[in-house]
C-alpha positions in Angstrom: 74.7 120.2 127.3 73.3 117.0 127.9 70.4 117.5 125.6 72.9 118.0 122.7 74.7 114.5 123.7 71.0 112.9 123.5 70.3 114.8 120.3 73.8 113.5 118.8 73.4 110.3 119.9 69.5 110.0 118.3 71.3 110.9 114.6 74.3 108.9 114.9 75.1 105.5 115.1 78.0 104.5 117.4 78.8 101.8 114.4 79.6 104.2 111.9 81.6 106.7 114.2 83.9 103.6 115.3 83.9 102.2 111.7 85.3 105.6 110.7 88.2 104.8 112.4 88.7 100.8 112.3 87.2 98.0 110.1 84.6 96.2 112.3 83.5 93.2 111.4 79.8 91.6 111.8 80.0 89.4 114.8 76.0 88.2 115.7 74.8 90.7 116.9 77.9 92.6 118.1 81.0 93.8 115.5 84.9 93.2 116.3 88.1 94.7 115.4 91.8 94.6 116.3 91.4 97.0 119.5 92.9 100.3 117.9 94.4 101.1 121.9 96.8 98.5 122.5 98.3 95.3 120.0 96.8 92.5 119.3 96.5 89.5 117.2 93.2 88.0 118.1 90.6 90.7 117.7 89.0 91.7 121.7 87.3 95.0 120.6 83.6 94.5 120.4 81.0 97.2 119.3 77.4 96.7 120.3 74.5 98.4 118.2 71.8 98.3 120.2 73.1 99.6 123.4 75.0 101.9 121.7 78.8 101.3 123.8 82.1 99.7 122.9 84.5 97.5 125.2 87.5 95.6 124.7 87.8 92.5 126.9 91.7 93.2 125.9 92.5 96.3 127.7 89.1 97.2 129.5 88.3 100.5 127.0 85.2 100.8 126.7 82.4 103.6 126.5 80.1 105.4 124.1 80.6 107.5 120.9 82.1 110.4 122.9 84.7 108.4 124.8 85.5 106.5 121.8 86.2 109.5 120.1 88.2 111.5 123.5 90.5 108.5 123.7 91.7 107.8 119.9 92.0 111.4 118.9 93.4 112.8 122.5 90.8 115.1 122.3 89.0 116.6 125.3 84.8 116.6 125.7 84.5 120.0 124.2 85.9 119.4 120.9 84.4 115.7 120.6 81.0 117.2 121.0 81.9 120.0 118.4 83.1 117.3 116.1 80.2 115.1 116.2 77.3 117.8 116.3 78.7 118.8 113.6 78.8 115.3 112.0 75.0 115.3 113.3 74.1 118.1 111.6 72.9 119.5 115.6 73.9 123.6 116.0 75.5 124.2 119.3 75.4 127.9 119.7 78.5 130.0 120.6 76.7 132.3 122.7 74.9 130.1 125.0 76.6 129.9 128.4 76.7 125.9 128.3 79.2 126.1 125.4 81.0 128.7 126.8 81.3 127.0 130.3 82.8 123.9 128.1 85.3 125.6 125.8 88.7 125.0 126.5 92.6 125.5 125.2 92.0 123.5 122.9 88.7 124.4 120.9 90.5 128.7 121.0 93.4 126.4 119.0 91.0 124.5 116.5 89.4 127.8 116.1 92.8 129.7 115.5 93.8 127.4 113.1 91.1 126.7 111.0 90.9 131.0 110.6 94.2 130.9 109.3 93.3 128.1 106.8 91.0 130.6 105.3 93.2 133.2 105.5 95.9 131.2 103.1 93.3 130.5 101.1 92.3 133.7 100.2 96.0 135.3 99.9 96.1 132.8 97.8 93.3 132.7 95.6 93.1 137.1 95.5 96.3 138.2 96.3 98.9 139.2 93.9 101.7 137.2 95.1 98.9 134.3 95.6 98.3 134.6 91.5 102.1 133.8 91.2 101.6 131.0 93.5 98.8 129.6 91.9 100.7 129.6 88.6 103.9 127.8 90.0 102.0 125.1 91.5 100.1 125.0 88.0 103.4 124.3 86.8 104.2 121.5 89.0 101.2 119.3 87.3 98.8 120.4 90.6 95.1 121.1 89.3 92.7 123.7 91.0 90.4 120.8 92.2 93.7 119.4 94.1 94.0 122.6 95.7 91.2 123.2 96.8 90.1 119.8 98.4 93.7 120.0 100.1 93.1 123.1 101.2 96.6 124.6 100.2 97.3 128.9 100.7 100.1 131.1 100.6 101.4 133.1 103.7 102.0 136.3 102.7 105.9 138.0 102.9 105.1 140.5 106.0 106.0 139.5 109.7 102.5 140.1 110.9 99.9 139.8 108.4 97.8 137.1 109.8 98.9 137.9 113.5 97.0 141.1 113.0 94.2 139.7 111.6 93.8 136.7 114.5 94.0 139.2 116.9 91.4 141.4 115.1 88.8 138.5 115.3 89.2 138.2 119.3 92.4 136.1 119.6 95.2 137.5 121.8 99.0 137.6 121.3 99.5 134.5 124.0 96.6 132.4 122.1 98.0 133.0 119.0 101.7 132.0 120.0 100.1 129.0 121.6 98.9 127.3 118.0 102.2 127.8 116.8 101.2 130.5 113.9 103.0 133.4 116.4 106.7 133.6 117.6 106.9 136.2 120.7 109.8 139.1 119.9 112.9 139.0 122.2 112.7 141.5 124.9 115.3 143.5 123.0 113.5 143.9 119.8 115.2 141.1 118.1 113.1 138.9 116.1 111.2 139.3 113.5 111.3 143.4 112.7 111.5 145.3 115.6 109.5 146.5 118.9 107.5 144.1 121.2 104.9 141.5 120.9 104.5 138.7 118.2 105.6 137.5 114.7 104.4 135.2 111.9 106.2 132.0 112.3 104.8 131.2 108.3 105.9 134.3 105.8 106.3 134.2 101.9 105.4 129.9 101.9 102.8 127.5 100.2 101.0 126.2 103.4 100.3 122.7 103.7 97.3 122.6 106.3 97.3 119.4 108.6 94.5 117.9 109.4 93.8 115.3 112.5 91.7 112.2 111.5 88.2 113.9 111.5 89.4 116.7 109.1 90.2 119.3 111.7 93.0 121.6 110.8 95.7 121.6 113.7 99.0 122.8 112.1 100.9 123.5 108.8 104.0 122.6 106.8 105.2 125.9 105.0 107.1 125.4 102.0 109.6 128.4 100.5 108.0 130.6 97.6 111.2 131.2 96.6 111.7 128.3 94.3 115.9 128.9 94.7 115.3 128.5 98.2 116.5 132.4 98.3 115.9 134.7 101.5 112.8 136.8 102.7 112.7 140.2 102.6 113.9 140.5 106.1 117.2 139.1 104.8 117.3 135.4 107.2 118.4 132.4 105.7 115.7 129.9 105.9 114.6 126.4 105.2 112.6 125.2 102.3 110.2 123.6 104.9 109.0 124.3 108.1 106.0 122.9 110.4 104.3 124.0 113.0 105.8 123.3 116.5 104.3 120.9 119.4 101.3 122.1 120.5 98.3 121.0 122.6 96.9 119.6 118.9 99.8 119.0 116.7 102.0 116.1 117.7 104.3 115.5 114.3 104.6 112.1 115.1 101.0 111.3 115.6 100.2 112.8 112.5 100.0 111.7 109.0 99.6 114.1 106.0 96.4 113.4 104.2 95.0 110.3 106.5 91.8 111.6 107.2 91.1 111.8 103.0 92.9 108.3 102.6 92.0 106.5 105.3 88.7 104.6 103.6 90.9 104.3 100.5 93.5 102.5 102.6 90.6 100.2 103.8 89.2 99.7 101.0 92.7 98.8 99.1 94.2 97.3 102.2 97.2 98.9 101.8 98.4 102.2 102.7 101.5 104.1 100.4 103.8 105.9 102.5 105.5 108.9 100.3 108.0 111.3 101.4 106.4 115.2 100.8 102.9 117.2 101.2 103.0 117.4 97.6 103.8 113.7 96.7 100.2 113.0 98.6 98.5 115.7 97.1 99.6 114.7 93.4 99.0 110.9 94.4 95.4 111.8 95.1 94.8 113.6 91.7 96.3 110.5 90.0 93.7 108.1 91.5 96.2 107.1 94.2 94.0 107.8 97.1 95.9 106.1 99.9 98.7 107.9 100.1 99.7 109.9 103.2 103.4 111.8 104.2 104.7 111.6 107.3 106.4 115.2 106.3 110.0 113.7 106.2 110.3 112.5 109.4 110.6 108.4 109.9 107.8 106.2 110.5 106.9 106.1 114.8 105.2 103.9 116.6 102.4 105.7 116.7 102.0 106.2 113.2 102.5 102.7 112.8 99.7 102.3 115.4 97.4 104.6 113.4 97.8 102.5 110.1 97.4 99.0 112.0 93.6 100.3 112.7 93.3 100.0 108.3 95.7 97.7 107.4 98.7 95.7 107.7 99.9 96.5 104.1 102.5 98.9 103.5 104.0 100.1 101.2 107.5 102.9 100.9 108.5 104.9 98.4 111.4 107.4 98.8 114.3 108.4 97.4 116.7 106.0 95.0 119.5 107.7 96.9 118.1 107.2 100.3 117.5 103.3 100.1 120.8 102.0 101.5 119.7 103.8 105.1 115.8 103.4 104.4 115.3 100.7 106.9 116.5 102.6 110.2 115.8 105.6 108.7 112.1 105.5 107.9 111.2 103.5 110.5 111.2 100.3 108.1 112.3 97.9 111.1 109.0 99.4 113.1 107.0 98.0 110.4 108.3 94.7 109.9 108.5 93.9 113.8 104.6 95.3 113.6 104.2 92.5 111.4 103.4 94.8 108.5 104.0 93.4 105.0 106.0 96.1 103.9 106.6 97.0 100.6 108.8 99.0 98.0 108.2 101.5 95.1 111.1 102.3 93.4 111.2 104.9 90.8 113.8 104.3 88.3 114.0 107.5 86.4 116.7 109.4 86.7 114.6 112.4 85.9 111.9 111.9 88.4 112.7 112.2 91.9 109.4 111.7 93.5 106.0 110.6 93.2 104.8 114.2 92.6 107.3 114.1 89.9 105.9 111.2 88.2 102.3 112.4 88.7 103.5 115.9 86.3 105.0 113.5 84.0 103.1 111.1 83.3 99.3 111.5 85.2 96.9 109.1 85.9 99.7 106.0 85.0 100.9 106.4 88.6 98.1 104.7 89.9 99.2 101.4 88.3 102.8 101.9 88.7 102.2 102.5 92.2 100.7 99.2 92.8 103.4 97.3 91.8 105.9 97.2 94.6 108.3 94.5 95.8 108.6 92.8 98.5 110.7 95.2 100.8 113.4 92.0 102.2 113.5 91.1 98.8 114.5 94.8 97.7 116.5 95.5 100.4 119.0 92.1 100.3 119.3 92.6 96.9 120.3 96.4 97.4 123.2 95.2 99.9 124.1 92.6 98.1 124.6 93.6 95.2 128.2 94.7 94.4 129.5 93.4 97.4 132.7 91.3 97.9 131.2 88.2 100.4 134.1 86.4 99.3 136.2 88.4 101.4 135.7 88.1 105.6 135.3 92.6 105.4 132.5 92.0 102.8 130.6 89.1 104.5 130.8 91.5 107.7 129.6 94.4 106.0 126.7 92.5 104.6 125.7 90.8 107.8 125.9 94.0 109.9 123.6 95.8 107.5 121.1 92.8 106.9 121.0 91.3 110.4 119.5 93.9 112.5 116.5 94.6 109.8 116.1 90.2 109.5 116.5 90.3 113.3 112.8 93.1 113.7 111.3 90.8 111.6 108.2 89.5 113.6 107.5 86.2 111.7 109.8 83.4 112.4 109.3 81.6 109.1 110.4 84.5 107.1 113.1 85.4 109.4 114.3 81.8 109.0 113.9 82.1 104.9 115.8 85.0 105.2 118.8 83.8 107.3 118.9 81.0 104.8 119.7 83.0 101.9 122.4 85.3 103.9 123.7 81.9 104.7 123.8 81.1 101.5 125.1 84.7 99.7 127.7 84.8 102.3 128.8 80.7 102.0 128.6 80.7 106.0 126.6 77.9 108.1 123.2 79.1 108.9 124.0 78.2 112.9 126.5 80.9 112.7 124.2 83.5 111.3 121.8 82.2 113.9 123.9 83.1 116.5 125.0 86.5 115.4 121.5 87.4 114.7 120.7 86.5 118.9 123.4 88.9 119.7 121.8 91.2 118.5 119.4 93.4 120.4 115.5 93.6 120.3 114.2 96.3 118.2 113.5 99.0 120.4 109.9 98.7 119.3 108.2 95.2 119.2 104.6 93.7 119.3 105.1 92.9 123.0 106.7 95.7 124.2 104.0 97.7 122.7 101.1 96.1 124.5 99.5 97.5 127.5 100.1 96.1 130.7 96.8 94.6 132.2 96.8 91.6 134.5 93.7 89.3 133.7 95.1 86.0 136.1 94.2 86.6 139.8 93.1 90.2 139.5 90.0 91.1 140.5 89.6 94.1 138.9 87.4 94.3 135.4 88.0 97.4 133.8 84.6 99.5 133.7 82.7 96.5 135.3 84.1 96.8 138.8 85.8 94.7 141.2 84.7 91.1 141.0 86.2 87.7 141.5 86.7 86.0 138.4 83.7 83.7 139.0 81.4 86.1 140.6 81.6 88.2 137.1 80.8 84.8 135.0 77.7 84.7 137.9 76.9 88.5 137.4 77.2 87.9 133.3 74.8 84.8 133.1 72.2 86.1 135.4 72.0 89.2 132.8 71.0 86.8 130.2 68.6 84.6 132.3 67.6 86.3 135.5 65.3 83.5 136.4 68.6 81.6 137.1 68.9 83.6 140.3 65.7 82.3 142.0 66.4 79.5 145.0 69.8 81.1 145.1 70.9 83.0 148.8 73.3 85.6 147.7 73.3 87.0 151.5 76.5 85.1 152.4 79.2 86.8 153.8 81.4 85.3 150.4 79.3 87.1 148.1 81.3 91.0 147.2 78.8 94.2 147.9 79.2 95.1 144.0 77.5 91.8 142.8 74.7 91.7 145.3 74.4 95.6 144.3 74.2 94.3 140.6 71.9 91.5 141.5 69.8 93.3 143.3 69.6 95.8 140.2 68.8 93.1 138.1 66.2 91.0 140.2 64.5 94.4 140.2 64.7 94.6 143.9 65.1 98.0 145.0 63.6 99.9 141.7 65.7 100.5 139.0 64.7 104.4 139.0 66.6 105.0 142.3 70.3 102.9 141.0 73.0 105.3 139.8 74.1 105.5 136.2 77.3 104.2 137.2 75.3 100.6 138.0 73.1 101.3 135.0 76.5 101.8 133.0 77.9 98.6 134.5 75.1 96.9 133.6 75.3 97.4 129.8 78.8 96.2 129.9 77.9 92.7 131.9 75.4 93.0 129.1 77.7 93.2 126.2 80.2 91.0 127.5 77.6 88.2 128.1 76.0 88.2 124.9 79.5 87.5 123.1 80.8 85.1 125.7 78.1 82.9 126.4 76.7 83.1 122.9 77.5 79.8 121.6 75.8 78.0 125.4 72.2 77.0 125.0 69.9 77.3 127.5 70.6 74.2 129.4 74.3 74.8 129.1 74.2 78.2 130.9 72.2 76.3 133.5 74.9 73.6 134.1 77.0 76.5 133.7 75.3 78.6 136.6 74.8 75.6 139.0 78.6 74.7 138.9 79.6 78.4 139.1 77.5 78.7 142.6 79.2 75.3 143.7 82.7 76.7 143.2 82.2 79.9 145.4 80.6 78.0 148.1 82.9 75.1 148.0 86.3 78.2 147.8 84.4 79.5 150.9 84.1 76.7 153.1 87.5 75.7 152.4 89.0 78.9 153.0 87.2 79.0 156.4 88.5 75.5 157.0 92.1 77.0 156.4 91.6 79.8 158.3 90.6 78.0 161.5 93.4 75.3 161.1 95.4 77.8 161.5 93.6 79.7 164.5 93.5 75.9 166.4 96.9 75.6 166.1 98.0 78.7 167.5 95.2 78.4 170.3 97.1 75.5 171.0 99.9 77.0 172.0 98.2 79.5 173.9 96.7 76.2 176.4 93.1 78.5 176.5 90.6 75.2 176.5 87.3 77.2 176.0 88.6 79.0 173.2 89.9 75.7 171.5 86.9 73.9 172.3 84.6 76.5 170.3 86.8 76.6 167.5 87.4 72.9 166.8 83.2 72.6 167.2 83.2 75.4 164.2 85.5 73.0 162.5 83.3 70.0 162.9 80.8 71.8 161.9 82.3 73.4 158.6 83.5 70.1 157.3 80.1 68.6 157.9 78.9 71.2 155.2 81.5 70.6 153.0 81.0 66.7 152.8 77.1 68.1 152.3 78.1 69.8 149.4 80.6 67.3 147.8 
């Protein structure tokens, strides 16, 4: 196994793995970001080329390709190395023992999953029934390019067609009910048809595969064949849309419909367009609109929020006419704006065209520019309330306060807020230090920039992430030496002050006691005193980091003696009580003898 890590890390380059994810940034010899693990204005995430590691001086993260890719897709070792041999071009062979020894619940789900892709596919493309599917979707404006690079199938009308097949290829009843694609009978027969075991939970829909950001399929969204939203043939109501349950790999609110195709087009635009349906993305795409994603009718989270921060802070809505009264709370609208997104609104104003996939039939590639045209959501919104509205009467400057307060209130800039507060002042003839004071009665958005962070206490801690346990000024010591070793010559690092984990590192890097025999834990440390150094002290010549270095040293012996000072006071006095003579004569002659040094060293 750990040949195929080497081999994977020889073809790919941590730089491009990382900037698949985020937009780094040149920085020397390093490149930064916006840490994509917790919030942040100033960016703390650094990516080193050479040595081949990340870390954020934010939040401590900090690794190689492989834990990069483990923490931001939640995916265990076993898949990451999958993903990335497989970005590497290296073959990792099924039957060895190695891979068997590191499959896991989560690779038999990928695998599950990706075989029923194939299977809609081909229902779709050489089925009967598929042939009527391909034509209605013809009908909708939706070319066969589209529906291929999207992936879409059909799910047959029969409660165990694919069921049957999965379990054909290896995969048992439990496995297949685990990836959501099976729904286990009721004990009675009840359920989908009759006798025991498992059902298709997808039957006589379009399926929507969903994909996680490196293209793996983990779910689906199954839309009704039956375009009057009719029956199947086993007679049960059902929806027009249905998803795949939670799973070990599909977390609806994580996931965004069509990210991992938009995500460089959302870079590259900076600016991400939010739409409502599967189809609305997959239409967007063929118009030239390729950063568009869904979040499959469900309102904007936190964590997709969190997912389009690592592109962007530009986005941009577009839903329903009807819906735009409730849009903000309803879509997740005040999310964005305390994210400090600049969030934006595309409206469409024909009566006849509900939707972006709508638009796309009608009029083609013309979405693209219409598209880019939004309006400043506030301004949209305001004028949406607003407008109509009696604020000469007390009910309607209530109503219109109550509906534009809370969204003004998650806004995280205080400048706008303030503009914004100026014009309610003004729309509703009331003194701004009135709306003022509403607006502080009412509560924080449930989801703010702060309350967001992760909690990591950098004043007085001693503990540095990866790095170890240090005091604060052993680790400027420990990164300073890594840049100039020479600096630690003359220097007696044998006092009792000194922690075990610097000499440990000091030792490593004096070359003391042979670098073949330290762990890979010291080695790891290492790079990361490494890393940190270069950006921290890259602006200190030479002579600096000297000065630096000498008054570092001076510090921790000074903190020393005077701690010893304060720790015999306070022994003395307590002897003194005591009346033992020999004792108190000892310690005050340590005391004499501490403060000599001190006055030595001042």
């Amino acid at each position: 196994m750990e040949d195929n890590v080497s081999k994977i890390k020889d073809r790919l380059d941590i730089v491009d793995v990382i900037g698949g994810y985020v937009k780094l940034n040149k920085s020397g010899i390093n490149y930064k970001a916006q840490c994509p693990f917790h919030n942040e204005k100033t960016p703390s995430f650094f990516v080193n080329p050479e040595r081949q590691i990340f870390h954020c001086f934010g939040c401590s993260k900090g690794g190689d390709m492989f834990t990069f890719v483990q923490e931001i897709e939640g995916l265990e070792f076993p898949e990451v190395l999958k993903m990335l041999a497989t970005k590497a071009g290296v073959e990792l062979k099924q039957s060895t023992p190695e891979y068997k020894e590191f499959q896991s619940e989560k690779t038999i789900l990928f695998e599950i999953s990706e075989l029923a892709t194939k299977f809609f596919e081909k229902q779709l493309w050489h089925s009967n029934t598929g042939k009527n599917v391909l034509k209605y979707l013809h009908e909708r404006g939706t070319t066969d390019e589209s529906i291929k690079n999207f992936r879409l199938g059909f799910a047959p009308d029969d409660w165990s067609s694919f069921s049957n097949f999965a379990k054909t290829r290896g995969y048992s009843e439990e496995e297949i009910s685990k990836s959501g694609m099976g729904i286990k009978r009721n004990v009675d027969g009840q359920g989908g048809g009759s006798g025991s075991g498992i059902y298709d939970r997808f039957r006589n829909r379009i399926m929507f595969p969903v994909t996680n950001l490196s293209g793996q399929v983990v779910g689906f969204s199954g839309r009704i064949f039956d375009v009057g939203g009719g029956p199947t043939s086993g007679g049960e109501a059902v929806a027009k849309y249905i998803n795949t349950p939670q799973t070990p790999i599909y977390d609806k609110s994580r996931l965004l419909y069509g990210l991992d195709k938009a995500r460089m087009e959302i870079r590259s635009k900076d600016k991400c367009l939010a739409v409502e349906g599967n189809m609305d993305v997959v239409m967007s795409h063929q118009a030239g609109v390729g950063n568009a994603v869904a979040t499959s009718g469900t309102a904007l989270t936190a964590s997709h929020l969190k997912i389009i921060k690592r592109y962007t802070d530009n986005l941009d809505l577009c839903f329903d006419e009807d819906a735009a009264g409730e849009i903000a709370t309803q879509r997740g609208v005040d999310l964005a704006l305390a994210q400090n997104f600049n969030v934006g609104v595309i409206s469409i104003d024909d009566p006849k065209l509900k939707d972006p996939s709508d638009y796309v039939k009608a009029y083609g590639s013309k979405w693209e520019e219409y598209s880019s045209k939004s309006k400043p959501f506030m301004e949209y919104f305001f004028k949406k309330v607003t407008t109509g509205a009696d604020t000469a009467t007390a009910l309607g400057k209530k109503m219109v306060t109550q509906k534009l307060l809370p969204i003004i209130k998650s806004i995280s800039s205080k400048v706008e807020q303030a503009h914004w507060v100026a014009e309610l002042a003004l729309k509703v003839k009331t003194k701004e230090d009135l709306i003022y004071n509403e607006l502080n009665n009412i509560a924080e958005p449930v989801f703010s920039e702060t309350s967001a962070n992760y909690e990591y206490d950098d004043e007085g801690s001693e503990e540095t992430g990866d790095i170890g346990k240090f005091k604060h000024y052993e680790q400027s010591i420990a990164e300073l030496v890594c840049l100039s070793p020479e600096l630690i010559r003359g220097v007696d690092f044998k006092h009792d002050f000194w922690s075990n984990e610097l000499i440990e590192l000091l030792d490593y890097l004096n070359n003391k006691s042979g670098k073949e025999n330290t762990n890979e834990n010291t080695k790891k440390k290492v790079d990361l005193l490494h890393f940190r150094a270069e950006e921290i002290w890259k602006d200190f010549s030479d002579e600096s980091k000297k000065e630096e270095f000498a008054k570092l040293i001076y510090q921790a012996k000074l903190r020393n003696i005077q701690k010893k000072l304060g720790d015999l006071s306070f022994e003395i006095r307590e002897t003194e009580k005591t009346g033992n003579k020999e004792q108190l004569t000892s310690l005050v002659a340590k005391f004499t003898e501490l403060s000599g040094e001190l006055a030595k060293l001042k």
